[in-house]
C-alpha positions in Angstrom: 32.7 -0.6 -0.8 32.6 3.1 -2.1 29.3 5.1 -2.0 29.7 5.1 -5.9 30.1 1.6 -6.3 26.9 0.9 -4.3 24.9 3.2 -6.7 26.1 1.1 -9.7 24.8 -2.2 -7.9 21.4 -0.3 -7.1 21.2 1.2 -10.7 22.4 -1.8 -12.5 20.6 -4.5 -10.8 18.2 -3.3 -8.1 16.3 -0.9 -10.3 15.6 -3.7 -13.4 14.8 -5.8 -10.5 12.3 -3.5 -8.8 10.5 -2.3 -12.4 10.0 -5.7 -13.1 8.7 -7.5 -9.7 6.7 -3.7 -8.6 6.0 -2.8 -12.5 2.9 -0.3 -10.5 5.5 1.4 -8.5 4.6 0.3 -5.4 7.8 -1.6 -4.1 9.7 -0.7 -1.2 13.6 -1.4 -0.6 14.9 -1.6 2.5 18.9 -1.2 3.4 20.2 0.2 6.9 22.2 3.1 8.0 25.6 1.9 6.3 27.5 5.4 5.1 27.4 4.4 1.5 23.7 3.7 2.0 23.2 7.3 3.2 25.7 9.0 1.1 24.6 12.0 -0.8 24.7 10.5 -4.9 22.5 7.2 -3.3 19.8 9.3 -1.7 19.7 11.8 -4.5 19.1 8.6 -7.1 16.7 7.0 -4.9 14.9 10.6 -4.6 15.0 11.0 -8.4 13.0 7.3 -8.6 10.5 7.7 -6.0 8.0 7.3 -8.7 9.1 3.6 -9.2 9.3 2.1 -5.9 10.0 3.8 -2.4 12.9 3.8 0.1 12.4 2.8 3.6 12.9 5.1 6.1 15.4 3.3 8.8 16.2 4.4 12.5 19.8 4.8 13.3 21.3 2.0 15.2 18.2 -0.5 14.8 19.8 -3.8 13.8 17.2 -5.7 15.8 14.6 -4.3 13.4 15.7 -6.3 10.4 15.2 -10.5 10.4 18.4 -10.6 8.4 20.5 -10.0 11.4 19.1 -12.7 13.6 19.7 -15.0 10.4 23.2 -13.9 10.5 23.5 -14.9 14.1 21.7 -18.1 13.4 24.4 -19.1 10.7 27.0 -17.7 13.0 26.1 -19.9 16.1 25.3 -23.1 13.8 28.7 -22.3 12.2 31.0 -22.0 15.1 29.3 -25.2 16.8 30.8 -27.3 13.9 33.9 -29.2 14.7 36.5 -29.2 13.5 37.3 -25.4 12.3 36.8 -24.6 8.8 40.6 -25.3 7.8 40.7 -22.6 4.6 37.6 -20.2 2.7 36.5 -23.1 0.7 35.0 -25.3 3.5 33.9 -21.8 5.1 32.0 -21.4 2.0 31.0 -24.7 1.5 30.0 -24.8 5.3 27.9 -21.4 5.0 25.9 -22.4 2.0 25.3 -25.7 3.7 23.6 -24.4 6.7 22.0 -21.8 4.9 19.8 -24.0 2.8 19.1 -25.8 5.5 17.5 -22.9 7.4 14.0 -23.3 7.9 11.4 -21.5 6.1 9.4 -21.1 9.1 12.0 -19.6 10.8 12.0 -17.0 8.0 8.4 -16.5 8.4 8.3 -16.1 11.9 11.3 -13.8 11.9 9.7 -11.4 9.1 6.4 -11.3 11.4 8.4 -10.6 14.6 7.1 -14.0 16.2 10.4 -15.1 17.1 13.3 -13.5 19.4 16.6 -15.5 18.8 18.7 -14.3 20.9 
């Protein structure tokens, strides 16, 4: 995905998004270190709507830092211990919806608090 085409999804959708759930400003949007996350025209808008909700400042090669990940490796492990091998995208999606659902939200909760190492 192009810097410019990640600016449209934050415009577009994020920004409604954030005015409506943080109508006092006071959001904050996290995204990682991705170069069309950085890129020039994505800071710049986030910098021209600072007033609306804040962007949060990310160290560089911090993966760890964000429960998402360790989700990600959760759905990963669950996935690859299914037998047989998804045989085609459908049943890969079908599969991946299926466990995710089924994650726990205490898991989440724990994750989010840094109460729980996965890995």
């Amino acid at each position: 995905m192009k810097a410019s085409n990640y600016l449209n999804i934050i415009a577009n959708q994020l920004h409604p998004y954030m005015a409506f759930v943080f109508p006092t400003g006071n959001g904050i949007f996290q995204q990682d270190n991705a170069q069309r996350h950085k890129a020039r025209i994505v800071l710049g808008w986030f910098e021209e709507h600072t007033d609306e909700f804040h962007l949060m400042s990310w160290p560089p090669n911090s993966p760890d830092l964000n429960p998402m990940e360790h989700i990600w490796d959760v759905m990963e492990w669950q996935l690859r211990a299914q037998t047989p091998p998804c045989p085609n995208i459908s049943t890969l999606c079908d599969r991946c919806l299926d466990i995710w659902y089924n994650l726990s939200p205490v898991m989440y909760q724990r994750l989010v608090a840094g109460e729980l190492q996965l890995f």
